[in-house]
C-alpha positions in Angstrom: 6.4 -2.0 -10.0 5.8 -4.7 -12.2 3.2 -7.7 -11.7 4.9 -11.1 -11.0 3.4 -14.6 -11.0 4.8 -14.4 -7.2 2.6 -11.6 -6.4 -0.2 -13.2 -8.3 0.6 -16.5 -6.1 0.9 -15.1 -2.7 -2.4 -12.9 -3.3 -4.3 -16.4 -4.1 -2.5 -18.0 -1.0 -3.5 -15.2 1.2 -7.3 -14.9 -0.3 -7.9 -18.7 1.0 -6.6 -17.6 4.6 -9.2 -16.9 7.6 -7.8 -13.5 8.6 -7.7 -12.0 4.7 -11.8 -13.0 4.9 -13.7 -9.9 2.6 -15.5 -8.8 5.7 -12.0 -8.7 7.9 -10.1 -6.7 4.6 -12.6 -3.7 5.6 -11.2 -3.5 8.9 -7.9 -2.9 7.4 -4.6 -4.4 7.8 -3.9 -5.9 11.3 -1.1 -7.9 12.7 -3.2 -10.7 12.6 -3.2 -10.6 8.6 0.7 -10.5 8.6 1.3 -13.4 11.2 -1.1 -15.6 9.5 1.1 -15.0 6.0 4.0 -15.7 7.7 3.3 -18.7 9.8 1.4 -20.4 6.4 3.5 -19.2 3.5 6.6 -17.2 4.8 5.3 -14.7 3.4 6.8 -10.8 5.1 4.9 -8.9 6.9 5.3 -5.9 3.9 4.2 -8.3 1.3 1.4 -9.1 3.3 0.6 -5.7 3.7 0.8 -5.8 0.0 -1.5 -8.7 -0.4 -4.1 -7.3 1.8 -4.1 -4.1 -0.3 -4.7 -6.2 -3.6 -7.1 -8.3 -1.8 -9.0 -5.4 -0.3 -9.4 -3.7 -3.8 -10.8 -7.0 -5.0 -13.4 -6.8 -2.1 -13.9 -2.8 -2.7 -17.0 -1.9 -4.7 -14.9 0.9 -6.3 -18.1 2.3 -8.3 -19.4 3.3 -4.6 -17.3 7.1 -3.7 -17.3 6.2 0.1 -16.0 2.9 -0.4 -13.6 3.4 -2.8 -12.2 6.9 -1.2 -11.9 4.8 2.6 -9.8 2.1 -0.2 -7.3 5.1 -1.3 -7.2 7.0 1.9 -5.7 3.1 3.8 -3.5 3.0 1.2 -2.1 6.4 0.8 -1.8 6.5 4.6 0.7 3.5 3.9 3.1 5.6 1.3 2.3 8.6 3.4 4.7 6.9 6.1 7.5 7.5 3.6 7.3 11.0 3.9 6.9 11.3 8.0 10.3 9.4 8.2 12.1 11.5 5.8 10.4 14.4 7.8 12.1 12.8 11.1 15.3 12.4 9.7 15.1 15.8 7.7 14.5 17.2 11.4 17.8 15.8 13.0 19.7 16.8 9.9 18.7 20.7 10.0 20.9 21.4 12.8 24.1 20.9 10.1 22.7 22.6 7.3 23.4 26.5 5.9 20.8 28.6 5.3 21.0 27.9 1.8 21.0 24.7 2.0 17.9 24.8 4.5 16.2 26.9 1.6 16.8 24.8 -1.2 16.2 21.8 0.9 12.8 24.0 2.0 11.9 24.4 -2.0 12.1 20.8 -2.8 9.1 19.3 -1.3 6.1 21.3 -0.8 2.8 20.2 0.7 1.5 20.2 -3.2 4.1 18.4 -4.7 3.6 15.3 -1.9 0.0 15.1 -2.5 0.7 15.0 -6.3 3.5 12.1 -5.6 0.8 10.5 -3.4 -1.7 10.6 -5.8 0.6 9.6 -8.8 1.8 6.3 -6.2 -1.8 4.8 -5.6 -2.8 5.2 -9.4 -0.1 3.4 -10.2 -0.5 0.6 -7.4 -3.8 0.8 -8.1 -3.0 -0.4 -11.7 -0.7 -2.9 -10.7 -3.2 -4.7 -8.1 -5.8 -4.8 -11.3 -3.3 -6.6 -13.4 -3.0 -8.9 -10.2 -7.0 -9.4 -9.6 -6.9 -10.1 -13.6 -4.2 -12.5 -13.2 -6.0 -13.9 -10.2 -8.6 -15.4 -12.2 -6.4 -17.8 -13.8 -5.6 -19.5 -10.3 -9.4 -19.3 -8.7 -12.7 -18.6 -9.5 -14.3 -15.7 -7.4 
């Protein structure tokens, strides 16, 4: 993912809105966040979801464990949705597989191997919203 001025933009329109308040970004994401987005800016409910994330870092003290683990765990339970819809469809597809093809299907994704793709995913997102919160700076003072 790269960092755009857009993103930078809509994370400084967001950060003025009521429901994105620091105290409300602890609570996590709520439909409230997204409807404000869209009703103000037009801005989708993922890209809010996106926005609150950035916003959220910005308001996490990531030098405490607790705060900074409850940070990663809301966002990794976002990309973890990924994998329980595959999972779903993986499910209804079984019934029209071989056996060999159930086995090499079986080898592909361990529990191990989506835990390290997890992990890779919020580093990198992690990265990318700094960038953003740098960026930030330009357009407010905080």
């Amino acid at each position: 993912a790269v960092v755009s001025t857009q993103s930078t933009g809509d994370t400084v329109k967001c950060s003025n809105l009521a429901a994105f308040a620091p105290d409300k970004l602890k609570l996590g994401f709520s439909q409230a966040m997204a409807d404000e987005a869209r009703e103000r800016y037009k801005i989708t409910a993922i890209q809010s979801r996106k926005m609150y994330e950035i916003l959220r870092l910005r308001a996490t003290d990531t030098s405490c464990p607790e705060a900074h683990k409850a940070y990663r765990l809301d966002v990794k339970r976002r990309l973890n949705k990924a994998f329980q819809k595959e999972k779903k469809a993986m499910a209804r597809q079984r019934a029209r597989l071989t056996e060999e093809e159930l086995k090499a299907l079986d080898a592909t994704k361990t529990p191990e191997q989506q835990h390290e793709f997890l992990e890779r995913s919020f580093l990198e997102l992690e990265t990318e919203y700094r960038k953003v919160i740098e960026r930030m700076a330009a357009f407010v003072e905080f």
